[in-house]
PDB file of N, CA, C and O in Angstrom:
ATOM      1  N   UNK A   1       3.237  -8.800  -2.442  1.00  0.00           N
ATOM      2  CA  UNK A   1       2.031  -8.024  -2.240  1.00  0.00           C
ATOM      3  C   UNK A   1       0.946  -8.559  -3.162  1.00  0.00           C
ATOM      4  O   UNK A   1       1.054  -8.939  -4.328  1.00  0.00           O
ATOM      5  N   UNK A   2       0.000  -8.510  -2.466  1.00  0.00           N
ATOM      6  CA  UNK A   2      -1.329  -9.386  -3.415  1.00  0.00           C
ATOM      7  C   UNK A   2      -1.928  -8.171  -4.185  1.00  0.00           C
ATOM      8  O   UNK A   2      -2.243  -7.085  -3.699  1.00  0.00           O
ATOM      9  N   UNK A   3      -2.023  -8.584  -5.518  1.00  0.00           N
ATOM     10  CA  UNK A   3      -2.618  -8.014  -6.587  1.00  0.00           C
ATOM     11  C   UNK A   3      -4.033  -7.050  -6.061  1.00  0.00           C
ATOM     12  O   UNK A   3      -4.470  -6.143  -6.770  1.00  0.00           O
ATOM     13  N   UNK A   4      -4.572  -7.371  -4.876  1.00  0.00           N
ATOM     14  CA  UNK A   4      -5.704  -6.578  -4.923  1.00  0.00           C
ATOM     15  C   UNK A   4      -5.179  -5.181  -3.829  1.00  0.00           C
ATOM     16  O   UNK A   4      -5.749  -4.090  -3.833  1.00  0.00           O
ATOM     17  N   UNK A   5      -4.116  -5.494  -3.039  1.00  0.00           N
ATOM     18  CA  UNK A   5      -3.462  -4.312  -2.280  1.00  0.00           C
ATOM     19  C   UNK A   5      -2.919  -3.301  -3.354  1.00  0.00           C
ATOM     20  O   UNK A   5      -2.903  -2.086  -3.157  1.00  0.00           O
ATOM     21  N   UNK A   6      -2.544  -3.812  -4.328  1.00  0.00           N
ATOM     22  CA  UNK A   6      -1.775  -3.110  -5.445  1.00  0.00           C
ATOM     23  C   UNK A   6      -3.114  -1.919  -6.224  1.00  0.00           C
ATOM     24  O   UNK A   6      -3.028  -0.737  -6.556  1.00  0.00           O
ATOM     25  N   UNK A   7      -4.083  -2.752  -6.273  1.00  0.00           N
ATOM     26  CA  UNK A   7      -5.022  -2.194  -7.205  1.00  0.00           C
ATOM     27  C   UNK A   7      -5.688  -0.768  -6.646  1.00  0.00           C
ATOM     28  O   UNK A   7      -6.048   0.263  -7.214  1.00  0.00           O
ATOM     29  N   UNK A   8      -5.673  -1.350  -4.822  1.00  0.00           N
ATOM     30  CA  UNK A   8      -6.258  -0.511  -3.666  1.00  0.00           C
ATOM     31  C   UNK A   8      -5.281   0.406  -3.695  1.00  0.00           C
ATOM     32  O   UNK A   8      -5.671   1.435  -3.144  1.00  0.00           O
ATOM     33  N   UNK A   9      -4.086   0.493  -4.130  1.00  0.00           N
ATOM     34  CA  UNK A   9      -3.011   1.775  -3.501  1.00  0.00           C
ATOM     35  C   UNK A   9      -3.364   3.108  -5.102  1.00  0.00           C
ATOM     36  O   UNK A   9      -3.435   4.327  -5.256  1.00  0.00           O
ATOM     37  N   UNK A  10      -3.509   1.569  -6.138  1.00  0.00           N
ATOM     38  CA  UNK A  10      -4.061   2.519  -7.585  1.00  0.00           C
ATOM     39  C   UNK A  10      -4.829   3.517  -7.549  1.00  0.00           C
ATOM     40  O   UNK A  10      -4.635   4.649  -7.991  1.00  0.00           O
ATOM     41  N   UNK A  11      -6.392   2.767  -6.606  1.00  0.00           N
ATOM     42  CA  UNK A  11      -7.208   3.614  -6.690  1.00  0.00           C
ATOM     43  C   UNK A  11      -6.739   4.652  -5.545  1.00  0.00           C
ATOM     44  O   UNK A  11      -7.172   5.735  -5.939  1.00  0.00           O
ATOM     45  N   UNK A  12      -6.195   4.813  -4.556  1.00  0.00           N
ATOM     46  CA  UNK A  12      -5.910   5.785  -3.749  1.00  0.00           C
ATOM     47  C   UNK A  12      -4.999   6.937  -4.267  1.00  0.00           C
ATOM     48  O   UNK A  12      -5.140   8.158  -4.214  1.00  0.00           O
ATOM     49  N   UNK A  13      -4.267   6.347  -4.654  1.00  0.00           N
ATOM     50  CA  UNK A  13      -3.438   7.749  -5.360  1.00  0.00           C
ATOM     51  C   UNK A  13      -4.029   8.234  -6.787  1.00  0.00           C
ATOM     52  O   UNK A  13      -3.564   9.239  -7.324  1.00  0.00           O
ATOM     53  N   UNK A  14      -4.807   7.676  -7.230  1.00  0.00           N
ATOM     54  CA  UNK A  14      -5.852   8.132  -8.146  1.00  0.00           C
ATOM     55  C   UNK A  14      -7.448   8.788  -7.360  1.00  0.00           C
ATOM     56  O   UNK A  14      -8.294   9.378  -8.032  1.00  0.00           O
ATOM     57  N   UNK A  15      -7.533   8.635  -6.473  1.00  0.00           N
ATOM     58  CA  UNK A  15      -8.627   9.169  -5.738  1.00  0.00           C
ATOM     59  C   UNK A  15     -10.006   8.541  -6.482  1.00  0.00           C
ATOM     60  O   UNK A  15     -11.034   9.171  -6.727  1.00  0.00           O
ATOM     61  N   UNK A  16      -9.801   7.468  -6.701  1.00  0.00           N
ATOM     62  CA  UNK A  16     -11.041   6.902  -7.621  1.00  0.00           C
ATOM     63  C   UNK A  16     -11.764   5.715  -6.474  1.00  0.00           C
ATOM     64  O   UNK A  16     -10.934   5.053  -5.851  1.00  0.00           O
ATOM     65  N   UNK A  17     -12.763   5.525  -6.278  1.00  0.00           N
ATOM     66  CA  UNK A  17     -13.626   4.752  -5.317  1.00  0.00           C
ATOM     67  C   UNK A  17     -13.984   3.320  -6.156  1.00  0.00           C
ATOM     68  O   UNK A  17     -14.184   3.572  -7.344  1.00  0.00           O
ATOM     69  N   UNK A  18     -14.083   2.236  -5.910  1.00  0.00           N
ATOM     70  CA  UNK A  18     -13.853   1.134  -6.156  1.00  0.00           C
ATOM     71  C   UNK A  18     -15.257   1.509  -6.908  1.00  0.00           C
ATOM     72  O   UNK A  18     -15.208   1.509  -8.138  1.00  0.00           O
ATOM     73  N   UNK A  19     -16.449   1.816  -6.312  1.00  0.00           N
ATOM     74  CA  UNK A  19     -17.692   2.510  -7.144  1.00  0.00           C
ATOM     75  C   UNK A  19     -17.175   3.102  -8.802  1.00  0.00           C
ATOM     76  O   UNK A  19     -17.214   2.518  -9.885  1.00  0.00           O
ATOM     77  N   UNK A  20     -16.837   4.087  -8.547  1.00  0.00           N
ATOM     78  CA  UNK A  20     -15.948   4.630  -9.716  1.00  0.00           C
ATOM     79  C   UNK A  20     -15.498   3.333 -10.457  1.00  0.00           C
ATOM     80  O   UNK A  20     -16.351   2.702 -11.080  1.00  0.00           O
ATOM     81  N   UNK A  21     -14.464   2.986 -10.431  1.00  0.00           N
ATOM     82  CA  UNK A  21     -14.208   1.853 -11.273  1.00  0.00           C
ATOM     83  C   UNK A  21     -15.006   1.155 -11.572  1.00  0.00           C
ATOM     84  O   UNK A  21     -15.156   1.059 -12.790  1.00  0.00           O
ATOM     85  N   UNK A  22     -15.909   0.328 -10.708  1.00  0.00           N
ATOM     86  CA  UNK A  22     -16.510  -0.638 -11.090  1.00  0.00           C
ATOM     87  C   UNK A  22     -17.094  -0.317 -12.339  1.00  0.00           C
ATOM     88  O   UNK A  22     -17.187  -1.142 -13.249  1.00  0.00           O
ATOM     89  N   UNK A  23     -17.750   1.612 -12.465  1.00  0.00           N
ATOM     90  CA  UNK A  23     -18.615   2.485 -13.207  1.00  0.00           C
ATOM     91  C   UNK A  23     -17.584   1.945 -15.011  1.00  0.00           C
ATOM     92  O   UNK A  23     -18.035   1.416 -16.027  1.00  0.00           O
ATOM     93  N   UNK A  24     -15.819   2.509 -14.595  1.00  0.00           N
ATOM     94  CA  UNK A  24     -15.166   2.638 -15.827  1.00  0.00           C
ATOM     95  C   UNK A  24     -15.366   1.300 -16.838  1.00  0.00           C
ATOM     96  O   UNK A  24     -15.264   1.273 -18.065  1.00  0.00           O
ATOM     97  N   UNK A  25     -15.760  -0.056 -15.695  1.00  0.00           N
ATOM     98  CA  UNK A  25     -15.160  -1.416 -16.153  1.00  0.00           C
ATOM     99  C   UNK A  25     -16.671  -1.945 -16.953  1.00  0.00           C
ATOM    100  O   UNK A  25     -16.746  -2.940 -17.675  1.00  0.00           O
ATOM    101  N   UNK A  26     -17.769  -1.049 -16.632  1.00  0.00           N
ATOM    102  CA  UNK A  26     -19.052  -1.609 -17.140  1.00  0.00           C
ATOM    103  C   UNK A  26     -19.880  -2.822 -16.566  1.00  0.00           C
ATOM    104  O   UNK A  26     -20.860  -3.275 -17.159  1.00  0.00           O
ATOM    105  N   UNK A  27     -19.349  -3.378 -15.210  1.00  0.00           N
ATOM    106  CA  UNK A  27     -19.793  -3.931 -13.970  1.00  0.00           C
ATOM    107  C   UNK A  27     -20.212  -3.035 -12.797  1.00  0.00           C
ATOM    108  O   UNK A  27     -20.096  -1.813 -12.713  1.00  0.00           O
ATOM    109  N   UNK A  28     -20.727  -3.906 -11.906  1.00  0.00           N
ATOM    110  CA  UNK A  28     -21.217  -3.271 -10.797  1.00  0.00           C
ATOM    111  C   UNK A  28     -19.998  -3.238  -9.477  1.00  0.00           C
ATOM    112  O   UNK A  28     -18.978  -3.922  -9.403  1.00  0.00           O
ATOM    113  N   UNK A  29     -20.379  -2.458  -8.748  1.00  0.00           N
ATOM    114  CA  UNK A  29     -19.463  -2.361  -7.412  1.00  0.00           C
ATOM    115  C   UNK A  29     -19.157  -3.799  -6.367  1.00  0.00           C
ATOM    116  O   UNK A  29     -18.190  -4.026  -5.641  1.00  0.00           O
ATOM    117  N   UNK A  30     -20.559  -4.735  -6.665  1.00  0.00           N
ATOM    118  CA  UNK A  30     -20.266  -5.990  -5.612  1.00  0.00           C
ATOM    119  C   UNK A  30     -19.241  -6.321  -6.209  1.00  0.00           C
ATOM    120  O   UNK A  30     -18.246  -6.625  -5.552  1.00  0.00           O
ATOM    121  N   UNK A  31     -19.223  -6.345  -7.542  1.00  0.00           N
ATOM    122  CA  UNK A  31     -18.569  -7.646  -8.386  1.00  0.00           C
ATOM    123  C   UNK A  31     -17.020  -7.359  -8.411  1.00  0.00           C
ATOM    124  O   UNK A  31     -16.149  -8.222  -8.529  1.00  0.00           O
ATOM    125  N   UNK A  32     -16.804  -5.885  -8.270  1.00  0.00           N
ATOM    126  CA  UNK A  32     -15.543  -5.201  -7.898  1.00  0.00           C
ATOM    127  C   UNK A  32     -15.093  -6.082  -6.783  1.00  0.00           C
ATOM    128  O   UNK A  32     -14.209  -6.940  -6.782  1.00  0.00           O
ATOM    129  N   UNK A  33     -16.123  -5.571  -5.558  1.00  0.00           N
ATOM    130  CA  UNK A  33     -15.420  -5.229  -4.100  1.00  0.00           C
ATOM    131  C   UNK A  33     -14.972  -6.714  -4.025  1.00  0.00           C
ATOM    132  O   UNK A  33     -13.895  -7.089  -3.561  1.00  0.00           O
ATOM    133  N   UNK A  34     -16.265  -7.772  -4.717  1.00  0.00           N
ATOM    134  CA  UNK A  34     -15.703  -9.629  -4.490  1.00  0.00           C
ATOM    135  C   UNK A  34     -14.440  -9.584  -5.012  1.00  0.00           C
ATOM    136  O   UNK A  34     -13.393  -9.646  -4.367  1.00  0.00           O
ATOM    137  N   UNK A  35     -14.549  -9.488  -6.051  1.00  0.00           N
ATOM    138  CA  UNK A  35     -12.650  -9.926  -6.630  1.00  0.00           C
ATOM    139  C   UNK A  35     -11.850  -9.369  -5.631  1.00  0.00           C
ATOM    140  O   UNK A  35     -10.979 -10.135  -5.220  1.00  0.00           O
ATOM    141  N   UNK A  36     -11.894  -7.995  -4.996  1.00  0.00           N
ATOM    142  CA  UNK A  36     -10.982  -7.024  -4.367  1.00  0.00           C
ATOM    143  C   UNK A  36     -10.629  -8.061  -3.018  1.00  0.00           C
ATOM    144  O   UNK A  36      -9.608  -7.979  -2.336  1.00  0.00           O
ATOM    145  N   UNK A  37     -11.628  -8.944  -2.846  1.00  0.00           N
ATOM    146  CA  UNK A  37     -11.737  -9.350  -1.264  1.00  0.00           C
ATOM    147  C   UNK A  37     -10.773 -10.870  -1.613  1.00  0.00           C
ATOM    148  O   UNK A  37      -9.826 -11.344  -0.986  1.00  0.00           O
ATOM    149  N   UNK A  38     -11.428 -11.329  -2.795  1.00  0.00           N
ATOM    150  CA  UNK A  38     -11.457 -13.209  -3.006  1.00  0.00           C
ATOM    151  C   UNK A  38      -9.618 -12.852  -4.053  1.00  0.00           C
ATOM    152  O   UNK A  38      -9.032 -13.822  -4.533  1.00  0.00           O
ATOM    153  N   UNK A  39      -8.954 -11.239  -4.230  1.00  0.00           N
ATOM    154  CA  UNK A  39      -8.051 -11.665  -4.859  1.00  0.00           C
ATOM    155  C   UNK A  39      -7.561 -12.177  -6.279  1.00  0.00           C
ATOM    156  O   UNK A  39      -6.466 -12.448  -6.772  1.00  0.00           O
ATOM    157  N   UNK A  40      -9.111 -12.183  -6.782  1.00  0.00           N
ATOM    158  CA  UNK A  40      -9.461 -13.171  -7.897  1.00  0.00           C
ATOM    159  C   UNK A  40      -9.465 -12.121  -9.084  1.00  0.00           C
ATOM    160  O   UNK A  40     -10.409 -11.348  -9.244  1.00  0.00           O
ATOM    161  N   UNK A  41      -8.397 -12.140  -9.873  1.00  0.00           N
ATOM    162  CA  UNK A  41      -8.304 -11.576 -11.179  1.00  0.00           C
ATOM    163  C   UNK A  41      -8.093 -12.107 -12.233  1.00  0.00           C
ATOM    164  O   UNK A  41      -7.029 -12.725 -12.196  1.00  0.00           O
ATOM    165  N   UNK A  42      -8.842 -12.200 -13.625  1.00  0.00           N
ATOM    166  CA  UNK A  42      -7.619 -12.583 -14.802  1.00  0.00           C
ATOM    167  C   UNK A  42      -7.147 -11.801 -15.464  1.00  0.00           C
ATOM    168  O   UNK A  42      -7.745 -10.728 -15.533  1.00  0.00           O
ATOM    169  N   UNK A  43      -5.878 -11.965 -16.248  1.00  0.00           N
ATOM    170  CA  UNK A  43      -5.048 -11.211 -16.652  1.00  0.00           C
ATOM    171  C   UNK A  43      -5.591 -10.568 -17.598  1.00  0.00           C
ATOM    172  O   UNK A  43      -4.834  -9.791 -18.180  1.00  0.00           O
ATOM    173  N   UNK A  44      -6.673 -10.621 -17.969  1.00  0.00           N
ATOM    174  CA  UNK A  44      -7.825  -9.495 -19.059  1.00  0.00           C
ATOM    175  C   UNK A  44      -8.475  -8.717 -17.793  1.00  0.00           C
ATOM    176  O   UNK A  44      -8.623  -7.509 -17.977  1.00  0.00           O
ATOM    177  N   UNK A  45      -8.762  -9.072 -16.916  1.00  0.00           N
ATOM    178  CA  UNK A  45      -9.363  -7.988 -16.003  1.00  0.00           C
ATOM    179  C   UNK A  45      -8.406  -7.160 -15.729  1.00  0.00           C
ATOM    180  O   UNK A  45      -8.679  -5.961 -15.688  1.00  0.00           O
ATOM    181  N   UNK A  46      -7.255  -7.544 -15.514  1.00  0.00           N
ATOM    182  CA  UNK A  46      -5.808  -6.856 -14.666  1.00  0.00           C
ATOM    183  C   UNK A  46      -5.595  -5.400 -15.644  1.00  0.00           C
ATOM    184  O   UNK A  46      -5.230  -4.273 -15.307  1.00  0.00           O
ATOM    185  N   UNK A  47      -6.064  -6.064 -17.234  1.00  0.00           N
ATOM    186  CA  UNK A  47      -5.526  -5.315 -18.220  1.00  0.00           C
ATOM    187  C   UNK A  47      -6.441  -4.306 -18.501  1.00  0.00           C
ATOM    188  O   UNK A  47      -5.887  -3.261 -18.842  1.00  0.00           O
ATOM    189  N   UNK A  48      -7.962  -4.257 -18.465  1.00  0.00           N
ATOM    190  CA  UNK A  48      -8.513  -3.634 -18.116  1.00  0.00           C
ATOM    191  C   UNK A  48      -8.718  -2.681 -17.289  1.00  0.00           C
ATOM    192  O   UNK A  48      -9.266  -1.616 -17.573  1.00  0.00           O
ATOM    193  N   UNK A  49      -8.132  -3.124 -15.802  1.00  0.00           N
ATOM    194  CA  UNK A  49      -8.591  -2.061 -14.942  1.00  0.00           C
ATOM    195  C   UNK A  49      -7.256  -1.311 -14.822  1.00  0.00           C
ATOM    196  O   UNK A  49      -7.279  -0.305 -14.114  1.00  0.00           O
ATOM    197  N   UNK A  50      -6.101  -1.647 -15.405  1.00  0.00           N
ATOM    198  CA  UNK A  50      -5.050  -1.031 -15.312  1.00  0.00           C
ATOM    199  C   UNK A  50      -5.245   0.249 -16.691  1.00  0.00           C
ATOM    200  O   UNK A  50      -4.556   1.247 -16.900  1.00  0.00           O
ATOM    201  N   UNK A  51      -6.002  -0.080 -17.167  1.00  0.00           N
ATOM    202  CA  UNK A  51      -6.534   1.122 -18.482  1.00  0.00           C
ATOM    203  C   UNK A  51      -7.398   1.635 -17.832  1.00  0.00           C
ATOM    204  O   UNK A  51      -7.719   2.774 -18.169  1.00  0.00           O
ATOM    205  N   UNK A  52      -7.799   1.276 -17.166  1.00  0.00           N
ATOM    206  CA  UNK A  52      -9.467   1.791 -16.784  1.00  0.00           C
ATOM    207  C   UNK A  52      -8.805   2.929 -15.598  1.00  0.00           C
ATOM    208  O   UNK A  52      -9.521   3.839 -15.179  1.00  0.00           O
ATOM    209  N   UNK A  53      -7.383   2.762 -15.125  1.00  0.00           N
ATOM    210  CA  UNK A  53      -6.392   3.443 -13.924  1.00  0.00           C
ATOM    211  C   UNK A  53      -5.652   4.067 -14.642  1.00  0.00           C
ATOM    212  O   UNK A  53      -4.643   4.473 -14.064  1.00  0.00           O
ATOM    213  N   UNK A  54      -5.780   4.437 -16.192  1.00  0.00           N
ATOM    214  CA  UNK A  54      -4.439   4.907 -16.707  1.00  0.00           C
ATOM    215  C   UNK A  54      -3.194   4.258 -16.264  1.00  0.00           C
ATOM    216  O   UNK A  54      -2.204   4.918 -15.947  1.00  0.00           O
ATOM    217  N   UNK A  55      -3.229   3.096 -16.241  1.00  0.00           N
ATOM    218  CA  UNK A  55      -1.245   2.912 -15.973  1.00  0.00           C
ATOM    219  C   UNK A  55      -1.131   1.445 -16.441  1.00  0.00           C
ATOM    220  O   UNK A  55      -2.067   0.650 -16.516  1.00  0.00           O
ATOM    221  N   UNK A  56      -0.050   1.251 -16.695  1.00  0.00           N
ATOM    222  CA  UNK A  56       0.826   0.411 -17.501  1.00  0.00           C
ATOM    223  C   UNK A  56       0.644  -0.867 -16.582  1.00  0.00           C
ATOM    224  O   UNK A  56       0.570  -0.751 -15.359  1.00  0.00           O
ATOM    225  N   UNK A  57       0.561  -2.337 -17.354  1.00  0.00           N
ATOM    226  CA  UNK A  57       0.313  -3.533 -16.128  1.00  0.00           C
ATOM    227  C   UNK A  57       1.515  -4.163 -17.493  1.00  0.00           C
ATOM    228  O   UNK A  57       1.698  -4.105 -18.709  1.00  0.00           O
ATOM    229  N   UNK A  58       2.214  -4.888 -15.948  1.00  0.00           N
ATOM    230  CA  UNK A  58       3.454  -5.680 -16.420  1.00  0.00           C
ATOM    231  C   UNK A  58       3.313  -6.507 -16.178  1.00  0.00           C
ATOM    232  O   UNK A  58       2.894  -6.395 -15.026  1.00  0.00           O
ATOM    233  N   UNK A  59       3.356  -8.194 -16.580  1.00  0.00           N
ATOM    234  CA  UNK A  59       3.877  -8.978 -15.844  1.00  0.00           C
ATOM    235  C   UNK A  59       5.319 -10.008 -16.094  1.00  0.00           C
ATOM    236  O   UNK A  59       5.655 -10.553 -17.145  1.00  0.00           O
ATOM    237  N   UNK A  60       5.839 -10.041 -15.086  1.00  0.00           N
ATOM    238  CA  UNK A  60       7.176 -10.801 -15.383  1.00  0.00           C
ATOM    239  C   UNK A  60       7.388 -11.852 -14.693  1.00  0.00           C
ATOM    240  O   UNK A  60       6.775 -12.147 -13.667  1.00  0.00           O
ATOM    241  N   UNK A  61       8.645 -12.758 -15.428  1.00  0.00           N
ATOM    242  CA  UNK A  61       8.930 -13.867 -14.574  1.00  0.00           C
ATOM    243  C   UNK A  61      10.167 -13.810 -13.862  1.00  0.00           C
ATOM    244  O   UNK A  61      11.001 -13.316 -14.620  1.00  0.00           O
ATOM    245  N   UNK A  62      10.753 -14.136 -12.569  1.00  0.00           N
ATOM    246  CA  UNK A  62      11.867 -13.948 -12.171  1.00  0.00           C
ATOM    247  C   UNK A  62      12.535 -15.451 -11.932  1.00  0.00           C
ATOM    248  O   UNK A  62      11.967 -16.170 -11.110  1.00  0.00           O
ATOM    249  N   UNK A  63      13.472 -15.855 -12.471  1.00  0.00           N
ATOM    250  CA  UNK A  63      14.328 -16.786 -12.484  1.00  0.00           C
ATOM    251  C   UNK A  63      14.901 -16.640 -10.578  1.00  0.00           C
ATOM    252  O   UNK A  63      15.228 -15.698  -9.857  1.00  0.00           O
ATOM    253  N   UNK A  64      14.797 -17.801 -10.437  1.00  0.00           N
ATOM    254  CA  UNK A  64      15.117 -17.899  -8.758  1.00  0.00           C
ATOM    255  C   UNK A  64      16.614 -18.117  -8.158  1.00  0.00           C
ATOM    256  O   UNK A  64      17.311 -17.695  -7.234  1.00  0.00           O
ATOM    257  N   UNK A  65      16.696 -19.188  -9.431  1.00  0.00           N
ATOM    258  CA  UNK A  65      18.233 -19.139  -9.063  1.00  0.00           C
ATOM    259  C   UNK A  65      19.302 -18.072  -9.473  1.00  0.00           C
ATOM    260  O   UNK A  65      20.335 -18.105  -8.805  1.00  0.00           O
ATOM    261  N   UNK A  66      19.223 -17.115 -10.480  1.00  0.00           N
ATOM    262  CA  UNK A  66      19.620 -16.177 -10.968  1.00  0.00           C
ATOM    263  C   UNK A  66      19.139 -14.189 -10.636  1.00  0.00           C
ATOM    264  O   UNK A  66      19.718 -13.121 -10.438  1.00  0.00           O
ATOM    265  N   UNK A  67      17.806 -14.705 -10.756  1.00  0.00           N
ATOM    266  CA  UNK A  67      17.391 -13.295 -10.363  1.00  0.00           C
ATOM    267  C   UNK A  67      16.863 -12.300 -11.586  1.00  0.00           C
ATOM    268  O   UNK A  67      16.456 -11.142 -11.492  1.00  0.00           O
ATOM    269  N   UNK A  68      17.011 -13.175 -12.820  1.00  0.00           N
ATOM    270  CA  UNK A  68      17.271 -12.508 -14.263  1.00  0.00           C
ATOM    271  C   UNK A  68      15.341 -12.536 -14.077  1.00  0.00           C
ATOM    272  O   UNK A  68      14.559 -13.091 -13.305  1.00  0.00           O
ATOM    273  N   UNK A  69      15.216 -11.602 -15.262  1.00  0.00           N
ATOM    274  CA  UNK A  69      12.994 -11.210 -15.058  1.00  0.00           C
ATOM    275  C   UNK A  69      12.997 -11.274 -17.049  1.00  0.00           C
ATOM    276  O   UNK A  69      13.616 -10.628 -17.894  1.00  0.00           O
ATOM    277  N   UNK A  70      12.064 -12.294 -17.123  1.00  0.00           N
ATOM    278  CA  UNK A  70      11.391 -12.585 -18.423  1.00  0.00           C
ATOM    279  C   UNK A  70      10.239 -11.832 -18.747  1.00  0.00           C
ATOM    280  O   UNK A  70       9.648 -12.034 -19.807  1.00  0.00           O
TER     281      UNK A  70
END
């Protein structure tokens, strides 16, 4: 699942409008909705808007041949 479906289900069960956020992050709404569209995050934005959502951002690595998560 692409990082920006993830962000979209955030704001839905948070009832927060991509407007709204854009408001929490101290940017504007285009600059939201572009990343939301182009996918395009860095892992300081991720960390941000996952504060800016109240919730915890993980990221891990999963070993392929094993299955084990770093």
């Amino acid at each position: 699942m692409a990082m920006s479906e993830k962000i979209r289900i955030v704001l839905l069960k948070r009832q927060i409008t991509v407007t709204k956020l854009a408001e929490l992050l101290g940017t504007t709404q285009s600059n939201i909705s572009g990343k939301l569209k182009r996918d395009n995050f860095s892992e300081k934005e991720l960390r941000e808007i996952a504060n800016a959502l109240d919730c915890d951002f993980n990221i891990t690595f999963t070993l392929r041949d094993t299955g084990e998560t770093v």
